[in-house]
ROMARNU-143577 format. One record per residue (C-alpha): residue in one letter; x, y, z; residue number from 1. Coordinates in steps of 0.02 Angstrom, whole numbers, m for minus. Layout:
// ROMARNU-143577
<r filo="a" east="X" north="Y" up="Z" miro="NUM"/>
...
END
This chain:
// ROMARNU-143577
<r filo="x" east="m1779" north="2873" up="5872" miro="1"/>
<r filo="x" east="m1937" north="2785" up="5889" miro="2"/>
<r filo="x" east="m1977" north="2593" up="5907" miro="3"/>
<r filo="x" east="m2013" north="2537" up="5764" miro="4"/>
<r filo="x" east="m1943" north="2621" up="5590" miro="5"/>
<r filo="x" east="m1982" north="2605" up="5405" miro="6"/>
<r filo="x" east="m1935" north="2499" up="5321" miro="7"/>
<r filo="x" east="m1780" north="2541" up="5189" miro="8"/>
<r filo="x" east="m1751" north="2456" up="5017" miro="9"/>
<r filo="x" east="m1586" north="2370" up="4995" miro="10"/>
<r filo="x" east="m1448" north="2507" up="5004" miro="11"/>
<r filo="x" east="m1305" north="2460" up="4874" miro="12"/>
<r filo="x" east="m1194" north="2579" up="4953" miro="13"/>
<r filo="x" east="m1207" north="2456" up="5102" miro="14"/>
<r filo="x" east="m1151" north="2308" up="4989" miro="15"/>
<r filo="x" east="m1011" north="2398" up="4915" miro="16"/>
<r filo="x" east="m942" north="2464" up="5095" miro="17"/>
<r filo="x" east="m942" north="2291" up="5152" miro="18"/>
<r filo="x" east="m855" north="2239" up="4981" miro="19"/>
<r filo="x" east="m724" north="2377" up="5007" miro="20"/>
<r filo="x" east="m666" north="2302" up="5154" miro="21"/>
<r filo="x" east="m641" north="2154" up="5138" miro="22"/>
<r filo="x" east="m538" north="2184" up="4956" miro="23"/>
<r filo="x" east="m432" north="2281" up="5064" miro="24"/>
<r filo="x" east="m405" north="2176" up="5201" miro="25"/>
<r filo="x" east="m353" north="2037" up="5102" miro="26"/>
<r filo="x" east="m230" north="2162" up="5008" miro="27"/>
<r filo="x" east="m160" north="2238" up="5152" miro="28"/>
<r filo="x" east="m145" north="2038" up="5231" miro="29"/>
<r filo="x" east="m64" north="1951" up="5099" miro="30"/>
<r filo="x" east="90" north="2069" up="5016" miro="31"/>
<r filo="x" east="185" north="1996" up="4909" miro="32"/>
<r filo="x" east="348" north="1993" up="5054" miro="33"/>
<r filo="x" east="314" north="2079" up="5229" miro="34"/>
<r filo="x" east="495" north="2150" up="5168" miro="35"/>
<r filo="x" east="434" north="2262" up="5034" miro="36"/>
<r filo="x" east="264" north="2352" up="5113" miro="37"/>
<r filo="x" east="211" north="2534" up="5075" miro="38"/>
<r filo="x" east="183" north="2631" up="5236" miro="39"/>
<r filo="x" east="11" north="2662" up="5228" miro="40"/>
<r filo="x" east="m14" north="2467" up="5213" miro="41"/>
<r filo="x" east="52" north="2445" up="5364" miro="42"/>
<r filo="x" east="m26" north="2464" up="5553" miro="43"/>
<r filo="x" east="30" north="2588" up="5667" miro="44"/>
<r filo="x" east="192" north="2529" up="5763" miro="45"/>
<r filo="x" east="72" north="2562" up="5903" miro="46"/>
<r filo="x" east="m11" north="2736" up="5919" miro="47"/>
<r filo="x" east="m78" north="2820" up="5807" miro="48"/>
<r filo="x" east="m174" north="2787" up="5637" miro="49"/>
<r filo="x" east="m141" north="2739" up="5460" miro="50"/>
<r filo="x" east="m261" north="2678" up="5331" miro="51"/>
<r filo="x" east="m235" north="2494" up="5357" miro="52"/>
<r filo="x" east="m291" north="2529" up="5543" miro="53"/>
<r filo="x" east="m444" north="2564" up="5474" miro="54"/>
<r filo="x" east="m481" north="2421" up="5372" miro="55"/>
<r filo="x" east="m557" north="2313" up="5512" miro="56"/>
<r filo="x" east="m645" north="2441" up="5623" miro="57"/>
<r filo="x" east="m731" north="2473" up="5452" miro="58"/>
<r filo="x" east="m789" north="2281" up="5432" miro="59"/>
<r filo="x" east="m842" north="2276" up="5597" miro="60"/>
<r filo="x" east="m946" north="2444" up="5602" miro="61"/>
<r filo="x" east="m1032" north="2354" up="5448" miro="62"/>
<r filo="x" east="m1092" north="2219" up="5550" miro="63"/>
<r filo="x" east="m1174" north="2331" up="5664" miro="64"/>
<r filo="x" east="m1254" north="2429" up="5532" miro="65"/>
<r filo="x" east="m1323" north="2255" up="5453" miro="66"/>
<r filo="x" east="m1386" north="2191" up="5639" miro="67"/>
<r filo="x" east="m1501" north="2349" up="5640" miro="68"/>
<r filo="x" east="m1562" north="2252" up="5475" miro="69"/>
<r filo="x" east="m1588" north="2078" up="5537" miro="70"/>
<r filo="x" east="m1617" north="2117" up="5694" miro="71"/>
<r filo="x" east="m1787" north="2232" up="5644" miro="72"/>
<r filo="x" east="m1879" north="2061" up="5677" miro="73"/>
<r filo="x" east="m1840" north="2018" up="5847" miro="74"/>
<r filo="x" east="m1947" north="2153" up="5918" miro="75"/>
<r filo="x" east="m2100" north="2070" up="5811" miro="76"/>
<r filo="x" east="m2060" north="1900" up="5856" miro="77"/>
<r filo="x" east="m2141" north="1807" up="5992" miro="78"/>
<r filo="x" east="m2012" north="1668" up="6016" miro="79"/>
<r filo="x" east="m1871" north="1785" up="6109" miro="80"/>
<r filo="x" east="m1775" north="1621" up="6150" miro="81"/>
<r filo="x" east="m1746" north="1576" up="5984" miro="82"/>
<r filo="x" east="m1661" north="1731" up="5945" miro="83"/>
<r filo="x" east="m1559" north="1708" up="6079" miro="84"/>
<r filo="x" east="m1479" north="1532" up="6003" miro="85"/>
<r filo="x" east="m1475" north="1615" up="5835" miro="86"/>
<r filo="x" east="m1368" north="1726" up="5905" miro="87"/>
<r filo="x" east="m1253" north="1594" up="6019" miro="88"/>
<r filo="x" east="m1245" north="1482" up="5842" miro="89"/>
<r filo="x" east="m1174" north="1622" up="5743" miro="90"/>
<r filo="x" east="m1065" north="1673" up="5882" miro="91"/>
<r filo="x" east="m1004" north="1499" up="5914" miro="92"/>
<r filo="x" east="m979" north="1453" up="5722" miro="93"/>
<r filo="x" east="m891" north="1626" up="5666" miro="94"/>
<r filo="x" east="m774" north="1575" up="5829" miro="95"/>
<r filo="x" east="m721" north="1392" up="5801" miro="96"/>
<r filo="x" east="m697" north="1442" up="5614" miro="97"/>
<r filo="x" east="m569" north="1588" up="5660" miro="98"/>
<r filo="x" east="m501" north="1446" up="5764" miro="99"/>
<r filo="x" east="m484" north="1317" up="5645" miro="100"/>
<r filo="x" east="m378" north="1436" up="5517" miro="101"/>
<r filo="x" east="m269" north="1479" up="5653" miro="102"/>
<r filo="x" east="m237" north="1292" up="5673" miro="103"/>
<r filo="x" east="m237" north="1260" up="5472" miro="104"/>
<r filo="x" east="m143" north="1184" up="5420" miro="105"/>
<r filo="x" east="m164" north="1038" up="5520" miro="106"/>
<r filo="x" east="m22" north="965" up="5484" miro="107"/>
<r filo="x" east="170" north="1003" up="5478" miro="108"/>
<r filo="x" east="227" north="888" up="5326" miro="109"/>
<r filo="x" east="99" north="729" up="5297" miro="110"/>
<r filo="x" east="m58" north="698" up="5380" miro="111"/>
<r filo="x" east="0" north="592" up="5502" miro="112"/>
<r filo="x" east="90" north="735" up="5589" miro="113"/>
<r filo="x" east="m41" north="860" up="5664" miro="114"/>
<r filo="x" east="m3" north="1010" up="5721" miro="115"/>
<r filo="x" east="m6" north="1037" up="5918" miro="116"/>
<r filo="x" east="m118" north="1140" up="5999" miro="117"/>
<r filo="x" east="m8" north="1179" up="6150" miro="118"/>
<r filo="x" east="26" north="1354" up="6060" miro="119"/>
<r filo="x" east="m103" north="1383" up="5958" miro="120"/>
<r filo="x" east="m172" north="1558" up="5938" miro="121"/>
<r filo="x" east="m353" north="1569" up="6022" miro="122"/>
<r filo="x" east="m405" north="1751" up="5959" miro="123"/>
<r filo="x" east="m384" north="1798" up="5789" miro="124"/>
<r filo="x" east="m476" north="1925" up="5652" miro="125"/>
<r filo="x" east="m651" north="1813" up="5657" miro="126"/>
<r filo="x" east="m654" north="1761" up="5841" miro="127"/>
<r filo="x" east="m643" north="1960" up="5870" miro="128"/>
<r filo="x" east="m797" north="1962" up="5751" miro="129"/>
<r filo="x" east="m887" north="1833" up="5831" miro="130"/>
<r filo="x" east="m882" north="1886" up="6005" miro="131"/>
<r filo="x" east="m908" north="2069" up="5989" miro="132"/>
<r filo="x" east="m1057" north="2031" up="5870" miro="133"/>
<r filo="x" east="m1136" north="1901" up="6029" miro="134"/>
<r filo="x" east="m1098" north="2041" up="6141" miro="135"/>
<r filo="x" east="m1188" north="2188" up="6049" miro="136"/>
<r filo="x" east="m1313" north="2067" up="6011" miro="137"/>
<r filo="x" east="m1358" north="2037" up="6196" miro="138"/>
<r filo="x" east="m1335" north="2198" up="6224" miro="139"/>
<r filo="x" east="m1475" north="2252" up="6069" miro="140"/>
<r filo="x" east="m1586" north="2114" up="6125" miro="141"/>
<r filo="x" east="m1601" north="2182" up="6321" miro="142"/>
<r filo="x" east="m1590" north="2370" up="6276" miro="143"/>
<r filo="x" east="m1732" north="2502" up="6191" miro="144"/>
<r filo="x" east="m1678" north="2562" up="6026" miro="145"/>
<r filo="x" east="m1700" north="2740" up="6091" miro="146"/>
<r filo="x" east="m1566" north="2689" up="6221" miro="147"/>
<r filo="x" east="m1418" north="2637" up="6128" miro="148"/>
<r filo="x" east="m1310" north="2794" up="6114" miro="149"/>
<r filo="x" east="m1344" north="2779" up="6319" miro="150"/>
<r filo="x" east="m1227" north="2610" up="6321" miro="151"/>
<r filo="x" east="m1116" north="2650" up="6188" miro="152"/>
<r filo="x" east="m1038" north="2795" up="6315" miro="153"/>
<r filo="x" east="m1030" north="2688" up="6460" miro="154"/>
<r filo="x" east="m919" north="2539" up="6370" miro="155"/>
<r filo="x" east="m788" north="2693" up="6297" miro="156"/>
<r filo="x" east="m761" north="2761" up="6453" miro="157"/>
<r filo="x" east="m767" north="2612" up="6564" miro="158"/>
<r filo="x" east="m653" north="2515" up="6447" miro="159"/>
<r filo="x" east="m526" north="2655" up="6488" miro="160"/>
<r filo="x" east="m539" north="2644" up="6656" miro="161"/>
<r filo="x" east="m504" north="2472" up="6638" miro="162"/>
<r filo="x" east="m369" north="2515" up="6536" miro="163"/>
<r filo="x" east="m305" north="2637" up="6683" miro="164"/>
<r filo="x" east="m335" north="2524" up="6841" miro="165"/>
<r filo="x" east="m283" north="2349" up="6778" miro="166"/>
<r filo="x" east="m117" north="2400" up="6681" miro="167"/>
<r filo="x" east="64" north="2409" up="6739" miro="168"/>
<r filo="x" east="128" north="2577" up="6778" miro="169"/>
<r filo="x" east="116" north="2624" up="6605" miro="170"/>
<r filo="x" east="m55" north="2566" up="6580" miro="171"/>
<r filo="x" east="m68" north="2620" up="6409" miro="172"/>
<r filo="x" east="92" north="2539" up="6334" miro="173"/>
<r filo="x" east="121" north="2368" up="6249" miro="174"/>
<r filo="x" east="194" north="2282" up="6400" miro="175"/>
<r filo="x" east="88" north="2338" up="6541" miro="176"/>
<r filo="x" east="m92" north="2356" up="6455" miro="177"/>
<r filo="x" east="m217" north="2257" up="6564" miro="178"/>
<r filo="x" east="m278" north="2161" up="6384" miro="179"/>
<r filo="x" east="m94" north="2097" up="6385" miro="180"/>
<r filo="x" east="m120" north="2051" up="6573" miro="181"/>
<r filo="x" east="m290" north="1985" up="6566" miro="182"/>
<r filo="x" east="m246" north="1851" up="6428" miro="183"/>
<r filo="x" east="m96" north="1808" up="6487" miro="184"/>
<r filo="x" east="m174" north="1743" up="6650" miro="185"/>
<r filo="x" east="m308" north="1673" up="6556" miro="186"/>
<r filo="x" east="m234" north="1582" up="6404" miro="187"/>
<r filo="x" east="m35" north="1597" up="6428" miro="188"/>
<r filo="x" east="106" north="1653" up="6325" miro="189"/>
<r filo="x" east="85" north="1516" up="6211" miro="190"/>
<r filo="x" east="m84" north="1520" up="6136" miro="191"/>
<r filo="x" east="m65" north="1731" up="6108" miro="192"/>
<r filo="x" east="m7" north="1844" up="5949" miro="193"/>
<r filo="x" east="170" north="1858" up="5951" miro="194"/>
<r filo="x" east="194" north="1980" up="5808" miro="195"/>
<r filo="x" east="234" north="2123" up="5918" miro="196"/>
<r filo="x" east="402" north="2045" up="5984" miro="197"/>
<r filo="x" east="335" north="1964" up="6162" miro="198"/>
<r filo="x" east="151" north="1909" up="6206" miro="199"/>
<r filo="x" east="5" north="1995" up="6143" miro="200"/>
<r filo="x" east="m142" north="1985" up="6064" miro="201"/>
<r filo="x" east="m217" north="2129" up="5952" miro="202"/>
<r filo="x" east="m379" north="2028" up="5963" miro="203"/>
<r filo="x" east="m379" north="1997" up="6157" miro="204"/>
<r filo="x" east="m546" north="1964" up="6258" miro="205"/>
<r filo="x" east="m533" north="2131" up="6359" miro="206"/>
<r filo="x" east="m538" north="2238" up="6192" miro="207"/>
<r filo="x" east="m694" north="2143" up="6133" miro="208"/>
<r filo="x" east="m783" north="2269" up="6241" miro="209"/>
<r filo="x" east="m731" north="2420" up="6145" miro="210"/>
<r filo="x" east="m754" north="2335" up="5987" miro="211"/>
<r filo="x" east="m919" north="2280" up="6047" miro="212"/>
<r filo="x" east="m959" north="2471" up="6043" miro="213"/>
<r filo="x" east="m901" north="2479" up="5891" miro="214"/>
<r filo="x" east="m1037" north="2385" up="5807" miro="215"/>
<r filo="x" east="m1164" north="2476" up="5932" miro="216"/>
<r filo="x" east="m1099" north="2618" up="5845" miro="217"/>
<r filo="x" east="m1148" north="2546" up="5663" miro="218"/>
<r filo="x" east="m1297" north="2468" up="5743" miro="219"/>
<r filo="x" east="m1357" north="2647" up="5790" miro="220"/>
<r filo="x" east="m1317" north="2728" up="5613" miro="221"/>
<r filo="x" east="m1407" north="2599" up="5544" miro="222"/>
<r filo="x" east="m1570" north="2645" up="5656" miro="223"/>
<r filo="x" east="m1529" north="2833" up="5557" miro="224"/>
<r filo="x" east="m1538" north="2776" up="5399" miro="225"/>
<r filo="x" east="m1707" north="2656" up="5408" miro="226"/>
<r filo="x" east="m1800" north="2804" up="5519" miro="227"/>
<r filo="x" east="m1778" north="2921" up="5334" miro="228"/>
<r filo="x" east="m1862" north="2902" up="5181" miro="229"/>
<r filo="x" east="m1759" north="2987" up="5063" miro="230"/>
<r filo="x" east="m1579" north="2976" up="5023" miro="231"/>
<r filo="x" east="m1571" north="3135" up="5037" miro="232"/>
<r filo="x" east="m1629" north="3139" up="5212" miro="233"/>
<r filo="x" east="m1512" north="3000" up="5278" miro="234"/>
<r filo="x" east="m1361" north="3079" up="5228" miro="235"/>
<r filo="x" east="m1405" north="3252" up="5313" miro="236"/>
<r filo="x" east="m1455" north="3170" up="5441" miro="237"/>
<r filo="x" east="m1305" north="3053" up="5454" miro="238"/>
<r filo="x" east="m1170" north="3168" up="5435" miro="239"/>
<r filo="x" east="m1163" north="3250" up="5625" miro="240"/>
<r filo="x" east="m1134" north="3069" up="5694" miro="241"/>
<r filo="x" east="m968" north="3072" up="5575" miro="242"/>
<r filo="x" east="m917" north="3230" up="5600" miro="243"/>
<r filo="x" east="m924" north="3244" up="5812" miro="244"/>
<r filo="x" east="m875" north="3051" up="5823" miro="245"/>
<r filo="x" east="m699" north="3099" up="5737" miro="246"/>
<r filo="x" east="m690" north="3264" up="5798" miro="247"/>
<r filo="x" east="m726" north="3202" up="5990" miro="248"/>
<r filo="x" east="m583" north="3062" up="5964" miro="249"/>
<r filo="x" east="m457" north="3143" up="5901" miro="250"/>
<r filo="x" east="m485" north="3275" up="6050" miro="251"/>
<r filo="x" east="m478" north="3138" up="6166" miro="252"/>
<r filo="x" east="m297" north="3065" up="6095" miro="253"/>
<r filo="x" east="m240" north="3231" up="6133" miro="254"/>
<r filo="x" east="m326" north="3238" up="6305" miro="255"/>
<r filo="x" east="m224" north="3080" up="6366" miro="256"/>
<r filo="x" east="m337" north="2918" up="6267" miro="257"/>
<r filo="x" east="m212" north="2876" up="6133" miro="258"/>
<r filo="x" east="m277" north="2825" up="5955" miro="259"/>
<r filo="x" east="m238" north="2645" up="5959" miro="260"/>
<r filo="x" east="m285" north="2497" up="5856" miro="261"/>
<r filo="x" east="m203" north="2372" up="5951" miro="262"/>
<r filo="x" east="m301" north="2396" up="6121" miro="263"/>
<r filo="x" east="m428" north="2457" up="6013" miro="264"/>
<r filo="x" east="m437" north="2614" up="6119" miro="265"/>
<r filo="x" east="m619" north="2722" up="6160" miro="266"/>
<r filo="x" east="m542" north="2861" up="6054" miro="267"/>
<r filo="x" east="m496" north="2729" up="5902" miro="268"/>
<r filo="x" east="m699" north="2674" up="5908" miro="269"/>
<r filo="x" east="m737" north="2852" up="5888" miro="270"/>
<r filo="x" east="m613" north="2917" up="5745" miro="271"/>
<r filo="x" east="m639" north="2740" up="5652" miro="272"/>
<r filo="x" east="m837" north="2742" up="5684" miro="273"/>
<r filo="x" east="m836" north="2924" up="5633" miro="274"/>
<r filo="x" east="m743" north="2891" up="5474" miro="275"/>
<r filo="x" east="m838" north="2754" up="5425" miro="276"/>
<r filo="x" east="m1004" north="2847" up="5440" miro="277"/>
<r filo="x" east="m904" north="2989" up="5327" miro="278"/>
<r filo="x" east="m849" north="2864" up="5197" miro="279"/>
<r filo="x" east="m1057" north="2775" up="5191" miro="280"/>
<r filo="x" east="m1106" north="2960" up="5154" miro="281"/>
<r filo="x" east="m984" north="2985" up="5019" miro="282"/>
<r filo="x" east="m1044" north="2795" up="4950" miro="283"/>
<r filo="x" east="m1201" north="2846" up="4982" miro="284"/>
<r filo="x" east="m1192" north="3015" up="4892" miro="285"/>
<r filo="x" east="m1108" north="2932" up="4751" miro="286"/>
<r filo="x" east="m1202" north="2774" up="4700" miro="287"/>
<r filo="x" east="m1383" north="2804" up="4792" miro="288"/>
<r filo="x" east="m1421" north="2989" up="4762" miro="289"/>
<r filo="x" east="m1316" north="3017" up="4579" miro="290"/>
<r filo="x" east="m1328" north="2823" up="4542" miro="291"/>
<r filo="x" east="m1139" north="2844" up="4470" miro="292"/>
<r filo="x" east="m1125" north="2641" up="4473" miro="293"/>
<r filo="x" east="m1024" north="2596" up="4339" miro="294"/>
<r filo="x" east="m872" north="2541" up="4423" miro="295"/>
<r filo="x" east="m968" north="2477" up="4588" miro="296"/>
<r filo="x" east="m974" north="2293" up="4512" miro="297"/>
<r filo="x" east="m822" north="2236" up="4562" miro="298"/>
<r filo="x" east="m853" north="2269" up="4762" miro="299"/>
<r filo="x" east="m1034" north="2202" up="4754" miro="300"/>
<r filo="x" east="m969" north="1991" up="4746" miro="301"/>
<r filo="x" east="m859" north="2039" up="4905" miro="302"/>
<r filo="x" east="m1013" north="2125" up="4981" miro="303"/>
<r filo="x" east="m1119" north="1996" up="4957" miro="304"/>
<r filo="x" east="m987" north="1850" up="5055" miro="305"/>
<r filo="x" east="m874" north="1943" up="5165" miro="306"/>
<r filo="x" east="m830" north="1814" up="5290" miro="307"/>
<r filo="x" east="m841" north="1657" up="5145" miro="308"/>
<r filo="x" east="m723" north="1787" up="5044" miro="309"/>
<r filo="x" east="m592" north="1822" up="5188" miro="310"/>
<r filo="x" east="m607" north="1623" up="5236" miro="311"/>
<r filo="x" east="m569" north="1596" up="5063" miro="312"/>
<r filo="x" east="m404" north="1707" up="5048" miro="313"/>
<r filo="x" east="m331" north="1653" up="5229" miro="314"/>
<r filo="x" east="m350" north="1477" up="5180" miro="315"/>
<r filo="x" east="m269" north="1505" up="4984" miro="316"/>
<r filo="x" east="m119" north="1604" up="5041" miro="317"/>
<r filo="x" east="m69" north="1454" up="5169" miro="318"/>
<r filo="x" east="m92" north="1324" up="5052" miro="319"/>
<r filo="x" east="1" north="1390" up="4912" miro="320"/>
<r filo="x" east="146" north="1421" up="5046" miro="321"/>
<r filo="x" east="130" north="1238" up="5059" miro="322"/>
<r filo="x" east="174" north="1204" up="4892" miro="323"/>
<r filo="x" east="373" north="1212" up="4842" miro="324"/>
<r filo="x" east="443" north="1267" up="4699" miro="325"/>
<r filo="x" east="635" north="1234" up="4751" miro="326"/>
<r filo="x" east="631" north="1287" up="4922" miro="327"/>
<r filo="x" east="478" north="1401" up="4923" miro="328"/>
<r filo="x" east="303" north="1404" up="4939" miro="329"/>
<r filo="x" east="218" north="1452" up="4778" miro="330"/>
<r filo="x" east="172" north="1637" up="4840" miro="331"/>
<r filo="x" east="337" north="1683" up="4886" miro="332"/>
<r filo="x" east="397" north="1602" up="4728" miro="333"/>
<r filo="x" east="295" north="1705" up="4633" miro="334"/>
<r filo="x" east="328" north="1857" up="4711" miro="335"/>
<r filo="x" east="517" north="1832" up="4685" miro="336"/>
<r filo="x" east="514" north="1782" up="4524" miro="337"/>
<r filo="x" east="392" north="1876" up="4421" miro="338"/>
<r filo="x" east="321" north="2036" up="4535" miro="339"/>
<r filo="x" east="478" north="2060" up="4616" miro="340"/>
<r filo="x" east="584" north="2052" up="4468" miro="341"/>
<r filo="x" east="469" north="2130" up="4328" miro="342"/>
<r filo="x" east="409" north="2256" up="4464" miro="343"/>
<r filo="x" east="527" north="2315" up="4557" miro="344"/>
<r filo="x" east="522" north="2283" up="4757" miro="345"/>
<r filo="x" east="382" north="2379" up="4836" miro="346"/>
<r filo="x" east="291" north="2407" up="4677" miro="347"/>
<r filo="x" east="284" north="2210" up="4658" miro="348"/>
<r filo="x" east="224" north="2156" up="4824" miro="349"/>
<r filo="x" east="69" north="2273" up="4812" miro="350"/>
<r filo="x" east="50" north="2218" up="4646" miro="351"/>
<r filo="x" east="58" north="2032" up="4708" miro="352"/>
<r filo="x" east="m69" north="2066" up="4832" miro="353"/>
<r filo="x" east="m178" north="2150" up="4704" miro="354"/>
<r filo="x" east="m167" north="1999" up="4596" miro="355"/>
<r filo="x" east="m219" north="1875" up="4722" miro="356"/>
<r filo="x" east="m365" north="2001" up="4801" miro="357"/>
<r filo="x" east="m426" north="1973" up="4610" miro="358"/>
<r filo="x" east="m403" north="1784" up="4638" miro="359"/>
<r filo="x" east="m519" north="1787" up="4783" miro="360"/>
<r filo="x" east="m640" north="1910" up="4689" miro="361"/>
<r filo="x" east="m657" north="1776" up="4548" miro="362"/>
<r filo="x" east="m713" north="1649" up="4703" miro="363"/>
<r filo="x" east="m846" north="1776" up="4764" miro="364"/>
<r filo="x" east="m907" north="1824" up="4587" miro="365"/>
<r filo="x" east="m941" north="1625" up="4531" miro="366"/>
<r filo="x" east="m1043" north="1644" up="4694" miro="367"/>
<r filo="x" east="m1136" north="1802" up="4651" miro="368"/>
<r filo="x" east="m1170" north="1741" up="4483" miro="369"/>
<r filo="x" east="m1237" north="1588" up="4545" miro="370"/>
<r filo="x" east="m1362" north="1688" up="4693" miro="371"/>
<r filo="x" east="m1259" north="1590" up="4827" miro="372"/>
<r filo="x" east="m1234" north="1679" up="5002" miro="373"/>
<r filo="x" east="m1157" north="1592" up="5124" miro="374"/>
<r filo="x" east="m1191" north="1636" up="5282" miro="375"/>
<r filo="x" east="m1104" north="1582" up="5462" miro="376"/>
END
């Protein structure tokens, strides 16, 4: 990989992967009852992999393949500094905004009665954004491009020795993992995840590092496709990096590194990394080489704003929970009496989260029409 590449025209296979992703997330977040799920909508009860698990690595290897973008100018520019606070101002504002939804709403039943902050969540989906995007970016910024794949081994395995030297006695588990132990010293029971039955936090500050790799890992396959001209040529040249990325973590949950979303285990970067460079091929393959775009149009408003789209959903669903009908929020209203009733259990929750991924789509597709991209 040399210094500088060629430039590439604008990809619409990368718009549509990041529009994928987010159309799923905010299906597989907002069912129409947490009662009624389909199995491969849900997340791994711990190790292991389903499709939902994938949902997120996928966003977040999409960043890292749009930093090799944006981040083509830095090398050019003479004003280093400035990149620097670009890169602390995005960092900060993606942050305080994954913040502010965890805190939203504000308010318990008027105004006048905020919501304490003694247990409010610190980490959440965007703060994980934020900070492995800063880190990655310091990381791009201080490193030759040539010497990337050079890092990106480093952070795997010395996130699992982490792992291996700072946990309990079973170091890989959900009660002794050292990003369990690490937050809870830092931040307290309180202000973590509590999904998992006690104190944890899927989105903890020790697994930032591995995620960090994880847009290092897009960053690099980004670097692949600008240093090819032809489609053609990036997909050939693309495919090894898919195939020995899953192939080399699934050996290594056999060898003793579990698959593992919620630590967001070295193997986990690989087999999601892997499979996301598999499933940009087949987009790639599909809608850049045969041009078979017909149906493409409804992923390109998400592509175009992710994080305004997912903003958008998290802050829809809570509001119309805040709404009554009787003694329920409009959502689960809904759900019970239409989806639920016309659809059957299962078949009506997906269908409710369908519906309201459609709702959000509308949001993004007044934006696309109108050429508005919001960016944090």
């Amino acid at each position: 990989m040399t210094e500088s590449a060629p430039k590439t025209k604008r990809l619409l296979a990368l718009d549509i992967f990041r529009g994928m992703t987010i159309f799923f997330m905010v299906i597989v977040n907002t069912p129409g009852s947490w009662s009624y799920v389909y199995a491969p909508l849900k997340h791994a009860a711990w190790d292991g992999l389903t499709p939902t698990d994938l949902v997120f690595p996928f966003f977040v290897f999409i960043v890292g393949v749009a930093m090799s973008f944006s981040f083509r100018r830095y090398n050019e520019s003479p004003d280093k500094a400035a990149w620097y606070g670009k890169v602390l101002l995005r960092t900060t504002s993606i942050f305080l905004v994954g913040l502010l939804l965890n805190w939203f709403p504000f308010f318990d039943k008027s105004i006048e009665d905020l919501r304490s902050i003694e247990d409010l969540r610190i980490f959440g989906v965007l703060q994980r954004i934020a900070l492995a995007y800063g880190l990655a970016a310091v990381i791009v910024m201080n490193c030759p491009r040539s010497r990337i794949p050079y890092v990106f081994g480093p952070i795997l395995g010395g996130y699992f020795a982490l792992l291996l030297i700072f946990g309990g006695e079973a170091p890989l588990s959900l009660e002794g993992n050292a990003v369990r132990r690490l937050d809870l010293w830092l931040l307290g029971e309180k202000h973590l995840y509590s999904g998992y039955g006690i104190a944890f936090d899927p989105e903890g500050l020790l697994s930032t590092l591995p995620t960090a790799g994880t847009v290092l890992f897009g960053y690099w396959i980004g670097l692949v496709i600008q240093a090819h001209d032809s489609v053609g040529e990036k997909i050939q040249s693309l495919f090894p990096y898919g195939l020995v990325a899953t192939l080399t973590g699934v050996a290594l949950h056999f060898l003793g590194c579990p698959i593992n979303k919620p630590i967001w285990s070295s193997s986990y970067v690989l087999v999601a990394g892997g499979l996301a460079t598999l499933l940009l091929i087949g987009l790639l393959v599909i809608l850049d080489l045969k041009h078979w775009r017909a149906w493409s149009w409804m992923f390109e408003a998400f592509g175009k704003n992710p994080l305004a789209s997912f903003i958008a959903s998290s802050v829809t669903v809570k509001l119309l929970a805040l709404v009554k009908i009787g003694d329920q929020g409009i959502y689960s209203w809904t759900y019970a009496n239409f989806f639920q009733s016309t659809f059957g259990n299962y078949a009506g929750s997906l269908l409710q989260a369908i519906a309201f991924a459609m709702l959000i789509w509308f949001f993004a597709w007044i934006l696309h029409l109108k050429n508005i991209v919001i960016k944090l």
